[in-house]
gemmi code that builds the backbone of each chain (N, CA, C; Angstrom):
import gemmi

chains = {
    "A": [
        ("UNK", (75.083, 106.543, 56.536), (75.605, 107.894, 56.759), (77.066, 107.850, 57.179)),
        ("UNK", (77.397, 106.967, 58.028), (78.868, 106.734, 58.173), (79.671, 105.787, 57.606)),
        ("UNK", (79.182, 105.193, 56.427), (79.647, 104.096, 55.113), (80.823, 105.342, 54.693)),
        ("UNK", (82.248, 104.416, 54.874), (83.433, 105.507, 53.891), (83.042, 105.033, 52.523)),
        ("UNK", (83.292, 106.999, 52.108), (83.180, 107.183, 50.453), (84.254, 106.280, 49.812)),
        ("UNK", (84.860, 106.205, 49.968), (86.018, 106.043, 49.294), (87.191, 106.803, 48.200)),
        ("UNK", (86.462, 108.120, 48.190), (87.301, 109.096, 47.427), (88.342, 109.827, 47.787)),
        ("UNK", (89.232, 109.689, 47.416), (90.308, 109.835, 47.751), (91.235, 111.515, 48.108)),
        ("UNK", (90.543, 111.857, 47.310), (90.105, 113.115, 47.517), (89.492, 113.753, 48.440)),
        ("UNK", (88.437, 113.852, 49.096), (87.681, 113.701, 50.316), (88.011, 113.129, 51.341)),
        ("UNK", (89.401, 111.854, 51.054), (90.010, 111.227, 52.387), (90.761, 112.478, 52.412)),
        ("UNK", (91.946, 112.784, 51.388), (92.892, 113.915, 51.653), (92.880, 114.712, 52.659)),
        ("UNK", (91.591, 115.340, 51.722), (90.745, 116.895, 52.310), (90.578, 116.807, 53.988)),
        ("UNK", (90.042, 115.589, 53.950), (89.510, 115.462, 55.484), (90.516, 115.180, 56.300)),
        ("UNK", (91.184, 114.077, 56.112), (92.636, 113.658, 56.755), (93.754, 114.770, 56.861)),
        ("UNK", (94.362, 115.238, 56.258), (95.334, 115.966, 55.973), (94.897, 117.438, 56.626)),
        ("UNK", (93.939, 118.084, 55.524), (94.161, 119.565, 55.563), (92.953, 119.882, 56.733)),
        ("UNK", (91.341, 119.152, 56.774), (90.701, 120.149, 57.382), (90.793, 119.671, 59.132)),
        ("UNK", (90.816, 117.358, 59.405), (90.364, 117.623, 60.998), (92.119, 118.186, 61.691)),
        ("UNK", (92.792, 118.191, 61.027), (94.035, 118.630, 62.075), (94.131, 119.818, 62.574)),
        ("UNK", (93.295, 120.922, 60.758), (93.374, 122.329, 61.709), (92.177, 122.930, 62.152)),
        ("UNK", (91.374, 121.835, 62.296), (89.996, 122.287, 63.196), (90.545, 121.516, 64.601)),
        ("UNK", (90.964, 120.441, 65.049), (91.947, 120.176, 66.409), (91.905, 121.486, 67.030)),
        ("UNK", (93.381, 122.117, 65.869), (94.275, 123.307, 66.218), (94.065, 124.168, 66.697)),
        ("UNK", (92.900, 124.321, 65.996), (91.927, 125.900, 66.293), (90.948, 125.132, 67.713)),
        ("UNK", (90.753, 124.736, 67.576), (89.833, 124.303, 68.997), (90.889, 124.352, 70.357)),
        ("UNK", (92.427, 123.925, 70.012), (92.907, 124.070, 71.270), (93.527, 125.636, 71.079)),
        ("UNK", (93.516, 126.374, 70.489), (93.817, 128.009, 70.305), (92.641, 128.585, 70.834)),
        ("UNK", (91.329, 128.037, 70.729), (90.192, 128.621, 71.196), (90.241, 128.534, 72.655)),
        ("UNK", (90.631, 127.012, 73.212), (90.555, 126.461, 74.828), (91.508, 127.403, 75.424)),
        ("UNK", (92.812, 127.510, 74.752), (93.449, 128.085, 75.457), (93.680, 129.916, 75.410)),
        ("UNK", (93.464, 130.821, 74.159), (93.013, 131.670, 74.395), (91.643, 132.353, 74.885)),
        ("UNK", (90.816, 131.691, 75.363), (89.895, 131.981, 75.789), (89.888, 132.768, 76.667)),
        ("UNK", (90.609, 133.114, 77.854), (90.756, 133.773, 78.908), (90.787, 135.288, 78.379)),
        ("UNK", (91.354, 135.537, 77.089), (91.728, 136.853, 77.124), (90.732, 137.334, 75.754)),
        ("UNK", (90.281, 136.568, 74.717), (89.276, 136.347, 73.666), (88.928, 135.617, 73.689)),
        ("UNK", (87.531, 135.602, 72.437), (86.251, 135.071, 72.440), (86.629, 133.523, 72.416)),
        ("UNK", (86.133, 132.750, 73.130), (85.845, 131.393, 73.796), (86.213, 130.624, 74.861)),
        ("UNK", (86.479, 129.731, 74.698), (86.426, 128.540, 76.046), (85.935, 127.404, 76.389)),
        ("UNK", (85.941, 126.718, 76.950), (85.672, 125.689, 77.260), (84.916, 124.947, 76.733)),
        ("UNK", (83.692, 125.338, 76.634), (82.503, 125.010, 75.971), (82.468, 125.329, 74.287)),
        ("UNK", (83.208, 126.465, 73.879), (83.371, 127.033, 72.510), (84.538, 125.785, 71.592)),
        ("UNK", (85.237, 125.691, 72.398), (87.054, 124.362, 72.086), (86.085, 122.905, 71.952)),
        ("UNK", (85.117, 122.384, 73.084), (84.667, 121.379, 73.198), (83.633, 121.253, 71.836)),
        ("UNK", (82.769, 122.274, 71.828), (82.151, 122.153, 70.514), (82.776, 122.089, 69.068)),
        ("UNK", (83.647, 122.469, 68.780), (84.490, 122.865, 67.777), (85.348, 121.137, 67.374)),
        ("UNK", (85.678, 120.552, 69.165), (85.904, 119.194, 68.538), (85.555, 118.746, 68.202)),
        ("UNK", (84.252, 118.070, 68.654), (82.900, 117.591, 68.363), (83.015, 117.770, 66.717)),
        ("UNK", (82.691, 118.981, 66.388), (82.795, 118.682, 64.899), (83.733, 118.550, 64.049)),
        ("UNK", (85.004, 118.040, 64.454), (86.352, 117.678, 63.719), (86.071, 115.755, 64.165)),
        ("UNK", (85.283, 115.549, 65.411), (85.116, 113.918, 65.499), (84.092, 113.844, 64.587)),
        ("UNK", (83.199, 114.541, 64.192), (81.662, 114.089, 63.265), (82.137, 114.379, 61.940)),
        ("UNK", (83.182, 115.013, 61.448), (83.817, 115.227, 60.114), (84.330, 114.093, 60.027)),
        ("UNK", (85.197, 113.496, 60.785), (85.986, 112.304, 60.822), (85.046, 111.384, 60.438)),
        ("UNK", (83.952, 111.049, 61.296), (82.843, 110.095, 60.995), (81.983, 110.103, 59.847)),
        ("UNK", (81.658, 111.206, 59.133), (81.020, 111.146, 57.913), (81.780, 111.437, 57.077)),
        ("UNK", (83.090, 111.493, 56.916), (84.014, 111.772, 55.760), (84.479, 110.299, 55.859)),
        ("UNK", (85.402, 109.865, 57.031), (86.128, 109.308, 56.472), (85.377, 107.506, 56.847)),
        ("UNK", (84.688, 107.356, 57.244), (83.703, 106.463, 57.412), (83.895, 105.609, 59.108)),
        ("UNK", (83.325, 104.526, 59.213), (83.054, 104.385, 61.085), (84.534, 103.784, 61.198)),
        ("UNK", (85.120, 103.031, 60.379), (86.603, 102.059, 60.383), (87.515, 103.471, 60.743)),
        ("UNK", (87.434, 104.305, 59.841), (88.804, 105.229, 60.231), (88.201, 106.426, 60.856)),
        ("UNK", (87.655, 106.643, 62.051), (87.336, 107.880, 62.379), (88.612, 108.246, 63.677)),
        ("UNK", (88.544, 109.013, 63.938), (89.488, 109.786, 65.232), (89.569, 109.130, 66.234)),
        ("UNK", (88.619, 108.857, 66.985), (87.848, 108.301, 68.572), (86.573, 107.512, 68.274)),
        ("UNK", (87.367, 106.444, 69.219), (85.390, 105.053, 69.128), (84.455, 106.212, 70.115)),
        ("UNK", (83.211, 105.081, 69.910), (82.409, 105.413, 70.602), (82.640, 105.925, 72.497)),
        ("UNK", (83.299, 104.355, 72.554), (83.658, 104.287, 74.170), (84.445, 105.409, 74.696)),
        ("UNK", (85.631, 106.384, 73.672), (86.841, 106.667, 73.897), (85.674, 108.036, 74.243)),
        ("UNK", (84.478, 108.463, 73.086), (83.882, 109.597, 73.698), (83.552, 109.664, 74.934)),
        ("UNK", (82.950, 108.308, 75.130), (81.850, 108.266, 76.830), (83.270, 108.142, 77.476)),
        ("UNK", (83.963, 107.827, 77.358), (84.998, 108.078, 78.384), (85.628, 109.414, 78.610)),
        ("UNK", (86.055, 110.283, 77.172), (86.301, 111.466, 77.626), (85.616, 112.171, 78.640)),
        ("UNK", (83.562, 111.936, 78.187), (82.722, 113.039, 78.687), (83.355, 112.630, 80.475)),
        ("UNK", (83.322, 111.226, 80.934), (83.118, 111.000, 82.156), (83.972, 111.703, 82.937)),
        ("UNK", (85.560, 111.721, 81.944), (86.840, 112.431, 82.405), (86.762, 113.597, 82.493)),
        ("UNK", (85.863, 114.187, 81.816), (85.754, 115.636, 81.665), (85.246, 116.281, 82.988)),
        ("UNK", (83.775, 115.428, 83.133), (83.258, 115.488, 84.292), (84.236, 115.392, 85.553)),
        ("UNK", (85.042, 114.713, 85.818), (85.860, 113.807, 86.922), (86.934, 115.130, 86.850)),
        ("UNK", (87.477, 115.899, 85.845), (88.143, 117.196, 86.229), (87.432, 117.836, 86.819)),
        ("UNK", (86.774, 118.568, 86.390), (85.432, 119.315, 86.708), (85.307, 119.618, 88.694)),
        ("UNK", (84.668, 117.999, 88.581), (85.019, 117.969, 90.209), (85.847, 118.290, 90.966)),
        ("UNK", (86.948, 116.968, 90.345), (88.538, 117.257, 91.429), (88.816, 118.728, 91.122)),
        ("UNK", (88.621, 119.348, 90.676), (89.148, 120.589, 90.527), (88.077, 121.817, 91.539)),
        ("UNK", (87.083, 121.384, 91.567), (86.360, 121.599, 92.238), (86.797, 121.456, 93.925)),
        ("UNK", (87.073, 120.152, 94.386), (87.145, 119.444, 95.337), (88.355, 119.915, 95.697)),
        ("UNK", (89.356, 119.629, 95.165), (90.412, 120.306, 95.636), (90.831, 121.132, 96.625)),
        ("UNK", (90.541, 122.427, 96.476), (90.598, 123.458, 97.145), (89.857, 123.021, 98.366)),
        ("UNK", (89.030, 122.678, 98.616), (88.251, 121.898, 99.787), (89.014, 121.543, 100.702)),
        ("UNK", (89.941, 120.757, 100.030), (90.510, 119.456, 100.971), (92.065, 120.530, 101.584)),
        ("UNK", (92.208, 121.605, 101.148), (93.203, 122.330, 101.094), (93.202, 123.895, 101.987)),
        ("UNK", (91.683, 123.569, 102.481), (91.152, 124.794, 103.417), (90.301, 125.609, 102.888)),
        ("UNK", (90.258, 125.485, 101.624), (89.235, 127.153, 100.697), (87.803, 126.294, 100.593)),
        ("UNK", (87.240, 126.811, 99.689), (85.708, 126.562, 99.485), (85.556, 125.880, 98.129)),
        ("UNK", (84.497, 125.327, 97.987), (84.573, 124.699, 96.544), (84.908, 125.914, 95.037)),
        ("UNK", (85.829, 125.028, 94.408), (85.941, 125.706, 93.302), (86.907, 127.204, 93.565)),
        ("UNK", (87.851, 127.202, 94.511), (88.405, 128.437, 95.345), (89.732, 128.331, 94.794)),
        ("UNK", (89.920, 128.796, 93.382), (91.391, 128.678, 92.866), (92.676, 128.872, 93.924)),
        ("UNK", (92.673, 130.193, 94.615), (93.549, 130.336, 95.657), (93.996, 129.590, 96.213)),
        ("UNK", (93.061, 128.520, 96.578), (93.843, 127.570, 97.696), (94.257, 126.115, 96.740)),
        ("UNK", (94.659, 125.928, 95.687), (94.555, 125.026, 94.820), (96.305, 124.409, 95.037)),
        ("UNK", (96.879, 123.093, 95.484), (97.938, 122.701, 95.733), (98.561, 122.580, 94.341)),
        ("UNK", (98.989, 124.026, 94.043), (100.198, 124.242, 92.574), (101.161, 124.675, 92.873)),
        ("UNK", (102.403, 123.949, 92.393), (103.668, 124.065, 92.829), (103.963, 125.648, 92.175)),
        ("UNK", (105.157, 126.703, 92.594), (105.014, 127.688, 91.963), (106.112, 127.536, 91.069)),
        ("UNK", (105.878, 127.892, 89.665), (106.357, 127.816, 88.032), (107.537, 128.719, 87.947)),
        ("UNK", (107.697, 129.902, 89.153), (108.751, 130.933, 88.525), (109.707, 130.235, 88.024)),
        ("UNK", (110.544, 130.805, 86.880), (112.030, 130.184, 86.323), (111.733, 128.986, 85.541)),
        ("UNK", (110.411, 128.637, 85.384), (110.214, 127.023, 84.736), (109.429, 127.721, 83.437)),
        ("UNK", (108.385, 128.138, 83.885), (107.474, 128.646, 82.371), (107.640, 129.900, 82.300)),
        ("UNK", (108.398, 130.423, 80.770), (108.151, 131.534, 81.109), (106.835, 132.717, 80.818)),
        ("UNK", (107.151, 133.656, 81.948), (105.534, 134.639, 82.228), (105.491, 134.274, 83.879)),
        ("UNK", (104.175, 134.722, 83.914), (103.804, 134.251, 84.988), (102.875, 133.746, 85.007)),
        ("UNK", (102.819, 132.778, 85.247), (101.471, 131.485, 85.988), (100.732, 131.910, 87.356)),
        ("UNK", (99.660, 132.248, 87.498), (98.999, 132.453, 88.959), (98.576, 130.970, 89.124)),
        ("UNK", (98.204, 130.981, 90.158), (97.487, 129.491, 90.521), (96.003, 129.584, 90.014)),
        ("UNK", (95.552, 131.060, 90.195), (94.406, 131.125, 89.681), (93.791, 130.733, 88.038)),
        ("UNK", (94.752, 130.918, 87.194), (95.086, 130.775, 86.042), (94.862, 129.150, 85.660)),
        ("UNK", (95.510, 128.711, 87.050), (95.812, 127.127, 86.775), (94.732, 127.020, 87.307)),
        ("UNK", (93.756, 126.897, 87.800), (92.651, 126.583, 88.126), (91.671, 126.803, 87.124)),
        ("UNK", (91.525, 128.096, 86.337), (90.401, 128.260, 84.938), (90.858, 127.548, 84.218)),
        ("UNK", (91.835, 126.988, 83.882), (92.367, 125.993, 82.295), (92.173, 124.744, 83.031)),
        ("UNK", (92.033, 124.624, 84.043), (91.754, 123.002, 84.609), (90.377, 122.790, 84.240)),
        ("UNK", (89.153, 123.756, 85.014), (87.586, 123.658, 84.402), (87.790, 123.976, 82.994)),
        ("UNK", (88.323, 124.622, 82.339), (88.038, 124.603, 80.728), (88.384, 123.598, 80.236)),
        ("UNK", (89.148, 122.979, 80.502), (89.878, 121.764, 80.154), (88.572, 120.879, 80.457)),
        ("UNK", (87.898, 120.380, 81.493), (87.390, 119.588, 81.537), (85.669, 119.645, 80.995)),
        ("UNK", (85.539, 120.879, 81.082), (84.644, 121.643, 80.164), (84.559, 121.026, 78.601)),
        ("UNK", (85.687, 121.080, 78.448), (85.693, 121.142, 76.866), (85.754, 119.429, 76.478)),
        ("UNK", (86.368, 118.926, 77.358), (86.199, 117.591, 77.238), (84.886, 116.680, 77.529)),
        ("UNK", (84.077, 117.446, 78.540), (82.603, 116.916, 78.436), (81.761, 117.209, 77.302)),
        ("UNK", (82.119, 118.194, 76.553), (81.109, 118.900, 75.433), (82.079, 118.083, 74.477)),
        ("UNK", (83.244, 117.903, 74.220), (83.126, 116.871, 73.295), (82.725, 115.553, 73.304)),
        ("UNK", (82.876, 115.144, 74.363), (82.279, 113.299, 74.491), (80.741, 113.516, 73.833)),
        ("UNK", (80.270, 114.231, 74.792), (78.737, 114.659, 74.638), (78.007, 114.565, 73.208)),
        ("UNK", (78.940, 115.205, 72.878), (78.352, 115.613, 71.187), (78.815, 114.644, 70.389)),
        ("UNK", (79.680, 114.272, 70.535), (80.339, 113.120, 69.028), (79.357, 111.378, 69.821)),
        ("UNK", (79.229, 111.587, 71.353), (78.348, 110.243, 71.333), (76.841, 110.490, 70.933)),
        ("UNK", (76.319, 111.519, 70.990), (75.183, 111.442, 70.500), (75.632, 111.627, 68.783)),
        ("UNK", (76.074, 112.031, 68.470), (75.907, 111.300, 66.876), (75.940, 110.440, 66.509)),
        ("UNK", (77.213, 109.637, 67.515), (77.005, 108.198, 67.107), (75.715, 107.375, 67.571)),
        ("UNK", (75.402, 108.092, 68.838), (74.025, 107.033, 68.992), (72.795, 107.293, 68.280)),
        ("UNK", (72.753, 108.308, 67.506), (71.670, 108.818, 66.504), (72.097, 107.883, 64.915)),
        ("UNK", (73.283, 107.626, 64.686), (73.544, 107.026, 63.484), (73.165, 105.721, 64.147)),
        ("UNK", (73.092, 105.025, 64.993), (73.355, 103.555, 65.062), (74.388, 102.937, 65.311)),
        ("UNK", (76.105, 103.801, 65.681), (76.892, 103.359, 65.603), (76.517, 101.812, 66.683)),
        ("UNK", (76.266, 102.029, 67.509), (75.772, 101.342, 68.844), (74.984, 100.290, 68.751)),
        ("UNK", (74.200, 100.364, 68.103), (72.761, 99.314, 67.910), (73.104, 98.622, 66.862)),
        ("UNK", (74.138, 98.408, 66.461), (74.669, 97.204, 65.622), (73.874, 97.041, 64.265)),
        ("UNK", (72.888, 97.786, 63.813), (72.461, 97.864, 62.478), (72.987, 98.735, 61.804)),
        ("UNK", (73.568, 97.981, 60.864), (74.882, 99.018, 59.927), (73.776, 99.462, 58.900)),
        ("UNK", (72.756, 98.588, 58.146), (71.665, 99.542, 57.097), (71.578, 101.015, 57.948)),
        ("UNK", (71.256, 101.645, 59.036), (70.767, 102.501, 59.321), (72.111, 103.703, 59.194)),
        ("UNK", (70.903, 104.614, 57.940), (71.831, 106.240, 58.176), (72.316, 105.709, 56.658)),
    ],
    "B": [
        ("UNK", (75.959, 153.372, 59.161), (75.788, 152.037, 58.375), (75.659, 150.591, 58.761)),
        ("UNK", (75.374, 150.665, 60.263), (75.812, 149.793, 60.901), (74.256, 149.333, 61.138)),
        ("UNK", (73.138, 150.482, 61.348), (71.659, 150.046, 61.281), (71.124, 149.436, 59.940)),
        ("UNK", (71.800, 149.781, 58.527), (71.493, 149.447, 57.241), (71.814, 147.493, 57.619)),
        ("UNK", (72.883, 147.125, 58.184), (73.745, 145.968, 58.359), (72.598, 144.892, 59.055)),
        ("UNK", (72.324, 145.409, 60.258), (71.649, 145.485, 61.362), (70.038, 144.690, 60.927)),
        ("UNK", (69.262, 145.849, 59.921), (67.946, 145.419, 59.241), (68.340, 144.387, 57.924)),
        ("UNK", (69.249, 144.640, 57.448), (69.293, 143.401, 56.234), (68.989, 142.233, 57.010)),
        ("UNK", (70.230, 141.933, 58.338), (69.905, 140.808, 58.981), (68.999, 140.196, 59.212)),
        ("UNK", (68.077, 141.362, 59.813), (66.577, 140.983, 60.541), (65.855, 140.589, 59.680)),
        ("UNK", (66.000, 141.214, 58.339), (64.896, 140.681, 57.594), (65.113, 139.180, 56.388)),
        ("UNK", (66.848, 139.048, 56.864), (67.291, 137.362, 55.878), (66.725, 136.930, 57.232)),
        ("UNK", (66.833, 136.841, 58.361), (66.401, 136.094, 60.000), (64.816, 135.856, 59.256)),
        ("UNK", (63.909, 136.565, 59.472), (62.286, 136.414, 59.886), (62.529, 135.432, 57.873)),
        ("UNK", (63.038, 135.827, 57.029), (63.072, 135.042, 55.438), (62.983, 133.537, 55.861)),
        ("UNK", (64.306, 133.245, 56.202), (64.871, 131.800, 56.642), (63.615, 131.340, 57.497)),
        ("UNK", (63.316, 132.259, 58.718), (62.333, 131.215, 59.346), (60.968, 130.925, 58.849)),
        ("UNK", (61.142, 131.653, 58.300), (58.941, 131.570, 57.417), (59.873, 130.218, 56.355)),
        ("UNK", (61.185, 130.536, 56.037), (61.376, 128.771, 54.807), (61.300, 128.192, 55.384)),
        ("UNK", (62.237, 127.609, 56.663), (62.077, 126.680, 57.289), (60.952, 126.018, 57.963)),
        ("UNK", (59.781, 127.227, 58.062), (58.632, 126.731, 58.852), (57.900, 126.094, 57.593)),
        ("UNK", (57.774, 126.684, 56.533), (56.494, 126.403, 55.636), (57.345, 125.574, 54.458)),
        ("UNK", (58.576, 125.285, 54.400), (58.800, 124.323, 52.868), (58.246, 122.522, 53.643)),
        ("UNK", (58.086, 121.789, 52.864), (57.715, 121.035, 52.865), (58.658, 119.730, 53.119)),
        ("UNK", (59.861, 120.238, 52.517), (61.193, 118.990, 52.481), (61.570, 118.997, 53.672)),
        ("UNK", (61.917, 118.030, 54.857), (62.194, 118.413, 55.921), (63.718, 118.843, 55.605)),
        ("UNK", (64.580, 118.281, 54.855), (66.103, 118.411, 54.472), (66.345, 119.653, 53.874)),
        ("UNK", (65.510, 120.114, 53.317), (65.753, 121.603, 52.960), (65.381, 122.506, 54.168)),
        ("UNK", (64.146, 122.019, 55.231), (64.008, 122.662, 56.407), (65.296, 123.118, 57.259)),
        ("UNK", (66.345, 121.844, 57.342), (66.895, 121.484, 57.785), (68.348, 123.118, 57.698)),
        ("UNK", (68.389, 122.415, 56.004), (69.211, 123.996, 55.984), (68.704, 125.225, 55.963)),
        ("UNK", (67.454, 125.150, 55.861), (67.003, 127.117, 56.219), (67.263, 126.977, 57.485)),
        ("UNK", (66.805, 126.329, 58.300), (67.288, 126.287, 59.968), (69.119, 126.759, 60.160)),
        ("UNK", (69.955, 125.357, 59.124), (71.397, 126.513, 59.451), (71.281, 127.840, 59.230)),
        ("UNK", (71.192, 127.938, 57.964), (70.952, 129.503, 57.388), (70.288, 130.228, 58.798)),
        ("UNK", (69.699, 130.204, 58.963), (68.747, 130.982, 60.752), (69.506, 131.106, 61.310)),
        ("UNK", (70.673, 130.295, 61.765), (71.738, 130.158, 62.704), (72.768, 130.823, 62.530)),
        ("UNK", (72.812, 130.944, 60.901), (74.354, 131.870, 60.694), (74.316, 133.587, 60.610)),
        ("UNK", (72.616, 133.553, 60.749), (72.418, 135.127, 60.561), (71.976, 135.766, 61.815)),
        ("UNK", (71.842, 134.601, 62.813), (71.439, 134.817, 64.197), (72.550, 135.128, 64.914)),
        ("UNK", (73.931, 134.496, 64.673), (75.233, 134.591, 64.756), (75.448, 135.662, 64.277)),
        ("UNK", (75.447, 136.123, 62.949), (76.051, 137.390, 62.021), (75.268, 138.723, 63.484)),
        ("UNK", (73.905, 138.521, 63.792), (73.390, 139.548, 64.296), (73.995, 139.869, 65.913)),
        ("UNK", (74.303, 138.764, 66.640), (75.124, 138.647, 67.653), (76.382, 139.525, 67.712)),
        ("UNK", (77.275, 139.096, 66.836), (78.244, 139.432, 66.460), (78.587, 141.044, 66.095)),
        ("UNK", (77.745, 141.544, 65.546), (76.899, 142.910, 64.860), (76.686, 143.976, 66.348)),
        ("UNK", (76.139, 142.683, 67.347), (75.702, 143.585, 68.877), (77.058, 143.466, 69.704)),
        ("UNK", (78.392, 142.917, 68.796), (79.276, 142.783, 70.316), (79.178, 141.302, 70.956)),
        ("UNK", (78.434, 140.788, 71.238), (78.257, 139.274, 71.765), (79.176, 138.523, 71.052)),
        ("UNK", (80.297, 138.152, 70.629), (81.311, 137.442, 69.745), (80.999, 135.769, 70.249)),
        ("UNK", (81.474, 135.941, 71.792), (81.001, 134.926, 72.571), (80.053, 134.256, 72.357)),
        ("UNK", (78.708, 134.480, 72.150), (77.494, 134.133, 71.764), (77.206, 133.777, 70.490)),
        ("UNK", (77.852, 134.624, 69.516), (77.755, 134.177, 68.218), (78.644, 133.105, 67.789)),
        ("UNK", (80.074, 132.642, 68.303), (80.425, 131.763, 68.284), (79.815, 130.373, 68.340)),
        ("UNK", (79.612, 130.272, 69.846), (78.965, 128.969, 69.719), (77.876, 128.828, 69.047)),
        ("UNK", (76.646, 130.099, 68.844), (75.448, 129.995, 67.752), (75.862, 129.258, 66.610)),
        ("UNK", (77.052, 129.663, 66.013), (77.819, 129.650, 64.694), (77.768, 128.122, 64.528)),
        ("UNK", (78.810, 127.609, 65.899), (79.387, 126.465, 65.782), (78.122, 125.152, 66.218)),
        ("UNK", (77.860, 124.852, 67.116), (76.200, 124.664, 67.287), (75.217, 124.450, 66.335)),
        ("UNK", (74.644, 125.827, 66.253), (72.991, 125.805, 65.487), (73.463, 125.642, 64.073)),
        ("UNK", (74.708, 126.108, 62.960), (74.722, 125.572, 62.506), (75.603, 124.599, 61.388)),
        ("UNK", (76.839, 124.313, 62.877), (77.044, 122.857, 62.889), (76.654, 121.538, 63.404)),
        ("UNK", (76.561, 121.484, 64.757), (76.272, 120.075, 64.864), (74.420, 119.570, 64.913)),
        ("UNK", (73.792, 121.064, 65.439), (72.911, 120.976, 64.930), (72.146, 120.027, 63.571)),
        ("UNK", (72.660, 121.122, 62.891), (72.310, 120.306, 61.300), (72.506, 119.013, 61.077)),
        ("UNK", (74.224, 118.221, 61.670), (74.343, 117.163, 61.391), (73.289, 116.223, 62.309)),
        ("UNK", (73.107, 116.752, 63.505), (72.220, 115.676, 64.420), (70.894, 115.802, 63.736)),
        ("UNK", (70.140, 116.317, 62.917), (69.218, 116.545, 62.305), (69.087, 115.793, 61.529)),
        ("UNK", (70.087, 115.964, 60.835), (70.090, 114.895, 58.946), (70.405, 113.585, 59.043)),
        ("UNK", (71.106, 113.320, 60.688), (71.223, 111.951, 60.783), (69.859, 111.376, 61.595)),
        ("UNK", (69.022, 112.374, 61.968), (67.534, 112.146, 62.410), (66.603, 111.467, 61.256)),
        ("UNK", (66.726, 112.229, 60.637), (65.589, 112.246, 59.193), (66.471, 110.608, 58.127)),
        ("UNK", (67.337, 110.593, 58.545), (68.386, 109.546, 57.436), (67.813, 108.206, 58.480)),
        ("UNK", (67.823, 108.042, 59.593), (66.571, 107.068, 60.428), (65.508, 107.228, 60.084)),
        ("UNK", (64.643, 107.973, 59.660), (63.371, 108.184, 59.538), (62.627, 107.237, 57.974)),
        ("UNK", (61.754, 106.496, 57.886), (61.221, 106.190, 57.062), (61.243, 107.051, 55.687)),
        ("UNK", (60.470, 108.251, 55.901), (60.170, 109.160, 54.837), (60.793, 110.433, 55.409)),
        ("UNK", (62.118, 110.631, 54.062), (62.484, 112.292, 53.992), (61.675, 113.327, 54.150)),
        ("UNK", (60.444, 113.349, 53.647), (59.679, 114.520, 53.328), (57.765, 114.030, 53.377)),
        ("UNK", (57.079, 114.897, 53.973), (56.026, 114.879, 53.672), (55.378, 115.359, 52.859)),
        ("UNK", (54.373, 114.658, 52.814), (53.709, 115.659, 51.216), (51.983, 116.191, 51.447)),
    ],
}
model = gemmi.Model(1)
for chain_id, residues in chains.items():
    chain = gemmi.Chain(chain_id)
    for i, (resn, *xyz) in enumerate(residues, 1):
        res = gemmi.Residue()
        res.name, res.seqid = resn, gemmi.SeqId(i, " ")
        for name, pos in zip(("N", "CA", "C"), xyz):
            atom = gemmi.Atom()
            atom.name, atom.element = name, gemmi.Element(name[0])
            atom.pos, atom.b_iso = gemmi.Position(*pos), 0.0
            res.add_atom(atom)
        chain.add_residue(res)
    model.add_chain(chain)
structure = gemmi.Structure()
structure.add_model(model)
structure.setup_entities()
């Protein structure tokens, strides 16, 4: 199942035109989410299937991200999640208490305005989206076999 | 026109799942199951839920399907008979 075709055509397709602007759209999803439909979980899924396109298009040698690089995202994902969590804790507020979150203030640097609160939802989406992708592209690979070292399987 | 929209749905929804329950190929199961997913989505979507139908969409029937077909592609026999 993850043997590259070799068509060249189908590398194109896949390489070129479709995983870059499924990326694209997944980080347009992460990051408009706040104001339209998605987020965290919507961006993370959406990668997931630009890493499993990668893997059954373009075969296990040229895909996006190894196995490890997923289980490592999910763990990182998780490890935002927390500190972002934790944070505010250590800073006087309550868990998960954007308000009290140690962010330098942005006026004159980005322009708009940045709340801290703001910076606190794109931190959990962020890490959101990075657990739902590890998640999903390692269980495909551990359903193909990438892992168990029998290449017949799939 | 929006109830005409509304019942088409419901009734490709209950179609897809009587295929998926009763065909025999699990790989053709496989895609009446997307098909289920994209009209379960379409009906979401139909109520306002965008949110919901999204990930249905992206999910039930994307990765869904693929974790499926790479189920059955382990499996001895495609299909029962």
């Amino acid at each position: 199942m993850t043997d590259p075709h070799g068509s060249i055509i189908l590398n194109f397709i896949a390489r070129i035109l479709m995983i870059p602007f499924i990326i694209l759209y997944a980080f347009y999803v992460l990051v408009h989410g706040e104001a339209g439909p998605g987020g965290g979980f919507q961006a993370g899924a959406v990668l997931a299937a630009a890493v499993i396109l990668s893997r059954l298009a373009l075969g296990r040698e040229q895909r996006i991200v190894s196995t490890g690089g997923l289980v490592t995202l999910a763990v990182a994902g998780l490890l935002v999640y927390a500190l972002t969590g934790v944070a505010p804790m250590l800073f006087g507020g309550e868990y998960l208490d954007y308000s009290h979150l140690p962010v330098p203030s942005t006026d004159g640097i980005v322009f708009g305005q940045v709340t801290v609160r703001s910076v606190g939802v794109f931190a959990i989406e962020l890490g959101v989206a990075m657990g739902v992708m590890g998640v999903l592209g390692a269980m495909f690979d551990y359903l193909t076999g990438a892992e168990w070292g029998d290449t017949d399987a799939g | 026109m929006i109830w005409g929209i509304e019942l088409t749905l419901y009734f490709l929804l209950v179609l897809t799942a009587v295929v998926a329950l009763e065909t025999r190929d699990l790989l053709a199961a496989v895609v009446a199951l997307g098909v289920f997913s994209v009209f379960t989505a379409l009906l979401l979507a139909v109520m306002g839920a965008v949110d919901v139908a999204f990930t249905e969409v992206v999910l039930g029937a994307g990765v869904t399907g693929v974790l499926l077909v790479a189920g059955i592609a382990r499996m001895d026999r495609s299909s029962v008979d």
